[in-house]
ZAMARGU-4260 file (C-alpha; in steps of 0.2 Angstrom, whole numbers, plus 5000, padded with zeros to 4 digits):
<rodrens>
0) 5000/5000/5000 | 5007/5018/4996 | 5011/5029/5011 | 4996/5042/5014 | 5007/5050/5026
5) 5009/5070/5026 | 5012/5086/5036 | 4999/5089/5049 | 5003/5106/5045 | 4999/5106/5027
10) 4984/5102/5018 | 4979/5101/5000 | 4963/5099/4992 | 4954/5101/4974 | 4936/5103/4967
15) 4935/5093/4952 | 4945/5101/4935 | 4927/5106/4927 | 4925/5100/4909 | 4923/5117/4896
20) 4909/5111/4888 | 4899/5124/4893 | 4902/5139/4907 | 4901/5134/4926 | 4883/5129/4934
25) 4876/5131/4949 | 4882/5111/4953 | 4900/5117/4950 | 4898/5134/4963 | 4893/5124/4974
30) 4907/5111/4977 | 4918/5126/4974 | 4913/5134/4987 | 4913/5121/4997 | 4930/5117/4995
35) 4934/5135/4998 | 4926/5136/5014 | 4936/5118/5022 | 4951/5129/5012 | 4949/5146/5023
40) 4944/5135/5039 | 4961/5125/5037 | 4970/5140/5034 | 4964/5152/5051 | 4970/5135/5060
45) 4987/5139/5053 | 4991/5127/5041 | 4999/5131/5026 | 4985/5126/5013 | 4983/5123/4993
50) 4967/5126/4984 | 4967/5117/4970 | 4952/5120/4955 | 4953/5122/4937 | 4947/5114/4919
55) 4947/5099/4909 | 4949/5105/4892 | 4954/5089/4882 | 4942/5078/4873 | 4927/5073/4859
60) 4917/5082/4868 | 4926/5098/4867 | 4931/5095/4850 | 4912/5093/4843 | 4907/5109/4854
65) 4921/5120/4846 | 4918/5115/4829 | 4898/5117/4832 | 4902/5134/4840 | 4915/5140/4823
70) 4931/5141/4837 | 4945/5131/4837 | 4946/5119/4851 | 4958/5130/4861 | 4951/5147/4860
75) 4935/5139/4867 | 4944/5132/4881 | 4952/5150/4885 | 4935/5158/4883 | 4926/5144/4897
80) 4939/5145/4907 | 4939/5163/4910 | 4922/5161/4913 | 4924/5150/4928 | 4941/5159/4934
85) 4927/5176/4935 | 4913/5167/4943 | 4925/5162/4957 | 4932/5177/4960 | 4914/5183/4962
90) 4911/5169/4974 | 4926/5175/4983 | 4934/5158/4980 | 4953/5161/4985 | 4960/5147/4976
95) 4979/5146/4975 | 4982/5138/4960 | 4970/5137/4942 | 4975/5119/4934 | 4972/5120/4916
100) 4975/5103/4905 | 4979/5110/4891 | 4994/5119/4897 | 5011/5112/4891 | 5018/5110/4910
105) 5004/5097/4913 | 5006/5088/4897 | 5024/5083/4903 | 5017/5075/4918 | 5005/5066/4910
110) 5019/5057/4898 | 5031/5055/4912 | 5013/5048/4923 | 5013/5037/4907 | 5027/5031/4906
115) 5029/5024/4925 | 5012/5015/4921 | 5017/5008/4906 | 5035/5003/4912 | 5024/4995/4927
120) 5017/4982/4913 | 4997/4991/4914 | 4994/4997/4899 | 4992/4986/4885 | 4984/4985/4867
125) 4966/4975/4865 | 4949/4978/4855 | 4935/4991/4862 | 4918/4986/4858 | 4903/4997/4867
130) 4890/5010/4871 | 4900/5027/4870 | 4892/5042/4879 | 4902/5058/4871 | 4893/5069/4885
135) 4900/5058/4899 | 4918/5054/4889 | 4912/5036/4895 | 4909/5018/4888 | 4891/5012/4896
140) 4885/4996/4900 | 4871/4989/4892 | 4861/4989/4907 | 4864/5008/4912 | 4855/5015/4895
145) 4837/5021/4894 | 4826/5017/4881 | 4833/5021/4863 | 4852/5018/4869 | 4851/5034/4878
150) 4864/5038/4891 | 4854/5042/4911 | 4865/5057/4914 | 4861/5064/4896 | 4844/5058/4889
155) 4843/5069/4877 | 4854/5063/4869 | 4859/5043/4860 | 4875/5034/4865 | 4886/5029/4849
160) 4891/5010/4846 | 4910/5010/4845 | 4922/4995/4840 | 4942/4999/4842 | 4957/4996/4845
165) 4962/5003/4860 | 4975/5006/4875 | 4968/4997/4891 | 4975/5001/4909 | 4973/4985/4920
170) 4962/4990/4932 | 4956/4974/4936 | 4974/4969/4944 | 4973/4983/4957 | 4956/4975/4964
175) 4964/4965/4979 | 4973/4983/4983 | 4959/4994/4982 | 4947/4981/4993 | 4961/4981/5006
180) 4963/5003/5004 | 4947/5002/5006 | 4947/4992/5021 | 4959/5001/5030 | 4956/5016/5029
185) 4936/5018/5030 | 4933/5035/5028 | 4945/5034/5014 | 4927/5038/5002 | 4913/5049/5011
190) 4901/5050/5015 | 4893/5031/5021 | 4882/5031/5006 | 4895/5033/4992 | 4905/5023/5001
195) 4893/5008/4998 | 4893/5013/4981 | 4909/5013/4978 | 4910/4994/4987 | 4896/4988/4976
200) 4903/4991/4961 | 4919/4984/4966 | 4913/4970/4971 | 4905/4963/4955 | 4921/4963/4947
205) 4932/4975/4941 | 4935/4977/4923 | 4952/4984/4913 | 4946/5001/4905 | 4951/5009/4890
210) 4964/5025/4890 | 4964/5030/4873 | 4952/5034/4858 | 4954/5033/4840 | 4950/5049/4827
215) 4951/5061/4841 | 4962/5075/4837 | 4961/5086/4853 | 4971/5077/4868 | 4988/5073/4872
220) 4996/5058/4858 | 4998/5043/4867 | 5017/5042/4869 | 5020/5024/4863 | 5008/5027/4848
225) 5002/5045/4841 | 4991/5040/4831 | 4982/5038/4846 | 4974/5050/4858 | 4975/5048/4878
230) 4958/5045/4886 | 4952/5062/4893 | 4949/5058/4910 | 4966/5050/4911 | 4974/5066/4907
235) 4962/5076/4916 | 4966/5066/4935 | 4983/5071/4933 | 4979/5088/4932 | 4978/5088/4953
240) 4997/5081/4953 | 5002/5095/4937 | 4994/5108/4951 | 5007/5102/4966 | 5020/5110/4955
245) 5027/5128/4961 | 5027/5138/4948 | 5046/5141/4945 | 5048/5119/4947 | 5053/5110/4931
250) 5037/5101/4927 | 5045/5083/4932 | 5035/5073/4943 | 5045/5072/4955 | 5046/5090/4958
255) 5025/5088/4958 | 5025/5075/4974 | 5040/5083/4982 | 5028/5096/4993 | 5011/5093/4994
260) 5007/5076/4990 | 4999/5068/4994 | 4982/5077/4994 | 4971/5077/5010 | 4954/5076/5002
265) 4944/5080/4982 | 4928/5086/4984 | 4918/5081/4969 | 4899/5078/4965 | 4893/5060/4965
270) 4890/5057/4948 | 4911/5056/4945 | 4915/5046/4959 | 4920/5030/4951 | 4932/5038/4942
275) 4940/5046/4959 | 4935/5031/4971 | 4940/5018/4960 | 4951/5023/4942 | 4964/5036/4950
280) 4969/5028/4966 | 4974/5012/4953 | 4981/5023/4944 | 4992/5031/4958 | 4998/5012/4965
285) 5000/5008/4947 | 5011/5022/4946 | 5018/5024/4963 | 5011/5040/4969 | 5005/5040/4984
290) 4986/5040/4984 | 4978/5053/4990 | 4968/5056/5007 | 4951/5054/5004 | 4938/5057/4993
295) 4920/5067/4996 | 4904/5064/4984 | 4892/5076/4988 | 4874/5076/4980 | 4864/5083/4966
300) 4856/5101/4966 | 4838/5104/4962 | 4826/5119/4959 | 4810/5120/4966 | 4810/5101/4968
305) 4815/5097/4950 | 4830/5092/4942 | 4840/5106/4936 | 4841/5104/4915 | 4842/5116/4899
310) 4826/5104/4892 | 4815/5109/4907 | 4822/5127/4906 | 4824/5128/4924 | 4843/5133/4925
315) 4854/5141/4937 | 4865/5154/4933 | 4876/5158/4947 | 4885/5172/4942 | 4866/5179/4940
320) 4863/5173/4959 | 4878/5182/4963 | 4876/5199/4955 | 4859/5200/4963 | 4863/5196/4979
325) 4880/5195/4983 | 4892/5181/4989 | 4889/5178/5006 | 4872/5174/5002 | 4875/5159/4990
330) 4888/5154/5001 | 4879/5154/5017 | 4862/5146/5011 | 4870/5132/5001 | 4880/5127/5013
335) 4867/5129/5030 | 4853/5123/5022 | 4859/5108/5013 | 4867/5092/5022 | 4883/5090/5014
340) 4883/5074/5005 | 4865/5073/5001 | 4853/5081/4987 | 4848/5098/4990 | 4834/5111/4981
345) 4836/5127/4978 | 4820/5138/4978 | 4824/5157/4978 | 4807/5162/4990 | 4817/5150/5003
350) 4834/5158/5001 | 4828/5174/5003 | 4820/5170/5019 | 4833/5161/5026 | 4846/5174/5023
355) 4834/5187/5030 | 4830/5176/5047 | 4848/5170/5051 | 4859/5183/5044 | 4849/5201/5043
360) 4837/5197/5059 | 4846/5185/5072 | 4864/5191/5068 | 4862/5208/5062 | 4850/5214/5072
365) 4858/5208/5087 | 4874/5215/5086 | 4865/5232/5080 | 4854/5232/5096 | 4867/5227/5107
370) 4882/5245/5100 | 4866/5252/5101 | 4867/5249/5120 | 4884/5248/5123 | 4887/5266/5116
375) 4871/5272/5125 | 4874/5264/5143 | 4895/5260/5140 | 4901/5276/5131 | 4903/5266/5117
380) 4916/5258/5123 | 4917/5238/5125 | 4911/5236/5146 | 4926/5232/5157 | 4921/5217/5163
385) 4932/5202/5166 | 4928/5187/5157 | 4932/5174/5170 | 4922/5183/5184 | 4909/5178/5172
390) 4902/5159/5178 | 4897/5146/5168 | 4881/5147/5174 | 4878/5163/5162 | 4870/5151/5145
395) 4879/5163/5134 | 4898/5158/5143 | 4894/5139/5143 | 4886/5137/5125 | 4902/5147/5119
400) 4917/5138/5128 | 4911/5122/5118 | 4906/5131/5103 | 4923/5132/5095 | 4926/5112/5097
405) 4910/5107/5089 | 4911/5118/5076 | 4929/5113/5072 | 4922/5094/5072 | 4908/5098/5059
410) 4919/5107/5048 | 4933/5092/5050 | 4917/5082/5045 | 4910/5093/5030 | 4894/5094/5041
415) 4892/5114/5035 | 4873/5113/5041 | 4876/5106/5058 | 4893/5119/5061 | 4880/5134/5054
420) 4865/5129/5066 | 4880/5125/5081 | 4885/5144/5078 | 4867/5151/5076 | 4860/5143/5091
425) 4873/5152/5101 | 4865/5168/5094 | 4848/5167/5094 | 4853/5161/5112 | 4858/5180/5112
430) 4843/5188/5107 | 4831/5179/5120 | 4847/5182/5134 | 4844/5201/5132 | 4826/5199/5130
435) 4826/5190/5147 | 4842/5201/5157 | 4831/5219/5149 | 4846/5229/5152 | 4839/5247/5149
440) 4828/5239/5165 | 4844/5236/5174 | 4852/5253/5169 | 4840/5262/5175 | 4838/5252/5193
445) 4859/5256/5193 | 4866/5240/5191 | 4879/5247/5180 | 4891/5232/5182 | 4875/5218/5178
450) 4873/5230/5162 | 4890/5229/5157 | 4892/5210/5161 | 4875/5208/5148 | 4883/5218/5134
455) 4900/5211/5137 | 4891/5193/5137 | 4881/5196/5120 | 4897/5206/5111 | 4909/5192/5114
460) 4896/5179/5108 | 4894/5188/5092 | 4912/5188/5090 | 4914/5171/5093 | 4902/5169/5080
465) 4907/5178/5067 | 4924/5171/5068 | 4918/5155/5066 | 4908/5158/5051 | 4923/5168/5041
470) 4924/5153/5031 | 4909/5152/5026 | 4902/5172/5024 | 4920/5181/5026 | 4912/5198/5020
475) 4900/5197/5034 | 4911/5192/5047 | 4924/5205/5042 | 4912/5219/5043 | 4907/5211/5062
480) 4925/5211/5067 | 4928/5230/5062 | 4912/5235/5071 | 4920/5227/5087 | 4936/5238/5085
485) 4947/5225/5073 | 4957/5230/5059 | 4959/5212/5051 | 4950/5208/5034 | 4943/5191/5032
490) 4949/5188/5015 | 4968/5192/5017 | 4972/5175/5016 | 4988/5178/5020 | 4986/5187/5037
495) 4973/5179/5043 | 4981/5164/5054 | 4995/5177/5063 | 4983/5190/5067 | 4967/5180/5073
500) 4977/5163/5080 | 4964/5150/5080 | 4967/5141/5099 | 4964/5162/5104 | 4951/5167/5093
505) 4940/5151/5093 | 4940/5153/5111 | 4924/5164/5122 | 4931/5179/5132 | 4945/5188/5122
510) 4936/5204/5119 | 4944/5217/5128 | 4939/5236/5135 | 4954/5244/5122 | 4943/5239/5108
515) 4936/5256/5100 | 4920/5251/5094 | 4912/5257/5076 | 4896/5263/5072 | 4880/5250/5071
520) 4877/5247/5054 | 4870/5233/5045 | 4879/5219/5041 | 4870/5212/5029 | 4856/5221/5023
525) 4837/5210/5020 | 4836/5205/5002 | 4819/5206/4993 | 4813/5193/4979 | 4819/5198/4962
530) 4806/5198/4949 | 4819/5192/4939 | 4820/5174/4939 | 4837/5166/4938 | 4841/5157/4922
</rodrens>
């Protein structure tokens, strides 16, 4: 078995490298920003982190929507990819590096990646007979088509009968190895669901697969035989290890595995798990990489309860979402209000009332009130209260000295929905605390210090809250930190994990009386529906 060991103070993950068939979708937001927000939590822990996202630009596929578009192949792929490099700097995705397949550096991995395998005696020469999906880049079995040969993931559209000669990889030899990967390391593919998937499947026998196509131009030649094309999907796996390079390293593989391999954890969407789960850890034994550290299939997106498609007309566009109601927003609600893991709908009437409930009423409102307080009975200035001279018999104290460890477990366990409604339990906790301790009662019966204990209470909290959700909604928790007298911008990666150490700032009671404290403003203002449906 290949060593999986690594720096516990580095962590490297990737989204998948999207296909350019088309620009990006909601479907590939939202893993991206997922993968973002376990990127921004690692980082305020103090690890030193790598982002890895980018486009799969090779293939049939790409070739026939070129040519149906009058581009050439390339320009089409420099056109999407743009497209998804803007949407995720509207999504305020701080990648660290954009892998791009059809750049030179990656295509001397792939022959040197190649190579090892070939020296390694697992790729060899036999006849391809089959259901071919061009949509999916992917041979199907008989028993996976629709009616009329049509392909599940595409029924639009017919699968094509092929019969070729081919390059096969032997995925069948790495079977024993994978079972006992599997068995070893059990959260190796997550969550449970896939990972019984994933075991299913292996279990009924696992069967060599074709690396290479005939009469396809755009690809990388297969280096023993250029008349031949590399399968796209072997070229595009190795697109995670072309990304481990620095940028001034001479694209050699070595150089790629000498830092960051191998990768803590791909977050991908269900529908390309085998080829993660199954194909490229066979591929990384075959080739004696060490395989990566896990593997996260999350589920399908709906709208209004209904498969998302171009034929039903009900698409998502993201960068529409995004222009209308900013970042933070998409972030927040896809990631709260859907389990990580399992299919999630999207209806914009929801969203809009979510966002307004949790971010405009419970957390904005609250830490409004409360500066309004504070600079009406404090001067304006955060209460000089001890921290430890508070018990934990105050709720707020005792909910908040846990918070941080629970949260950090539900981030560790991609459980976003659980860390989000950990954090917004502490403050609606809050909002019914002030409700129930009335301090403008208090001030005025001259319990000055009870006041000040109140405000101080309720501050810290928000704090405490905020700081745990700048991975998910950075903007938000930025604009909190400033209004409690911090300089520190959320999304200054680089600065983030010196200025606001994790063990400190995860931790209830830090907020001290030499805080100047800004103006109450809103945070995030309340969002109205838009009578302009996304498409």
């Amino acid at each position: 078995m290949n060593s999986t060991k690594t720096s516990k103070n580095r962590f490297a993950i990737t989204t998948p490298l999207y296909y350019v068939n088309d620009l990006p979708h909601i479907g590939s937001a939202y893993t991206t920003i997922a993968a973002d927000v376990v990127a921004r939590f690692e980082r305020l822990r103090g690890k030193s982190v790598l982002l890895i996202t980018g486009t799969d630009e090779h293939g049939q596929k790409i070739e026939r929507t070129a040519e149906a578009l009058g581009r050439s192949p390339q320009e089409h792929c420099d056109r999407i990819a743009a497209g998804f490099d803007q949407l995720w700097q509207k999504l305020n995705i701080a990648y660290d590096r954009f892998s791009r397949t059809t750049n030179p550096r990656h295509g001397a991995i792939v022959k040197q990646f190649f190579q090892r395998v070939w020296d390694n005696d697992d790729i060899y020469l036999s006849q391809q007979t089959g259901w071919y999906c061009v949509a999916c880049e992917e041979f199907k079995e008989k028993r996976e088509l629709l009616e009329d040969n049509r392909c599940p993931m595409h029924p639009n559209r017919e699968v094509e009968w092929r019969d070729e000669q081919n390059y096969f990889f032997r995925l069948s030899k790495y079977q024993p190895q994978l079972e006992a990967l599997y068995q070893e390391r059990p959260d190796f593919i997550r969550p449970e669901m896939r990972r019984n998937e994933v075991l299913s499947f292996v279990q009924q026998g696992l069967q060599d697969f074709s690396i290479s196509r005939v009469n396809v131009a755009w690809g990388f030649p297969v280096p023993v035989d250029p008349k031949q094309t590399l399968y796209v999907w072997f070229d595009a796996l190795l697109g995670y290890v072309t990304a481990l390079l620095e940028p001034d390293q001479e694209p050699t593989l070595e150089n790629a595995l000498s830092k960051w391999a191998p990768i803590n954890l791909h977050l991908i969407g269900k529908d390309i798990l085998r080829f993660h789960a199954v194909y490229w850890p066979a591929m990384l034994m075959s080739a004696g990489v060490p395989v990566s550290g896990g593997v996260f299939g999350h589920g399908f997106l709906t709208k209004d309860g209904h498969k998302i498609s171009k034929t039903l007309g009900n698409i998502i566009d993201p960068l529409d979402l995004v222009e209308r109601y900013g970042s933070d927003a998409l972030r927040y609600y896809f990631l709260k209000e859907i389990e990580f893991g399992r299919d999630g709908d999207f209806n914009e009437t929801r969203f809009i009332n979510i966002l307004n409930a949790d971010l405009a009423n419970d957390l904005g409102n609250l830490l409004n009130r409360t500066l309004g307080m504070v600079k009406k009975y404090c001067q304006g200035q955060v209460p000089k209260v001890n921290p430890e001279e508070i018990g934990l018999d105050n709720g707020l104290k005792a909910a908040g000295v846990t918070l941080g460890d629970r949260v950090t477990r539900a981030y560790e366990g991609l459980q976003f929905s659980q860390g989000c409604e950990e954090i917004l339990s502490l403050v609606r906790g809050c909002n019914k605390y002030i409700d129930e301790q009335a301090p403008w009662k208090l001030y005025k019966q001259g319990e000055q210090q009870a006041v000040e204990q109140v405000l101080y209470a309720v501050l810290e909290s928000v704090r405490l809250s905020a700081y745990l959700l700048s991975a998910i909604i950075p903007n938000i928790s930025t604009a909190i930190y400033q209004q409690l007298g911090y300089s520190i911008d959320f999304n200054d990666q680089t600065a983030i994990a010196s200025a606001l150490n994790f063990s400190t700032h995860s931790s209830w009671g830090i907020l001290s009386s030499d805080r100047v404290l800004g103006e109450a403003k809103p945070v995030f203002a309340r969002l109205e529906l838009s009578n302009q449906a996304s498409s």
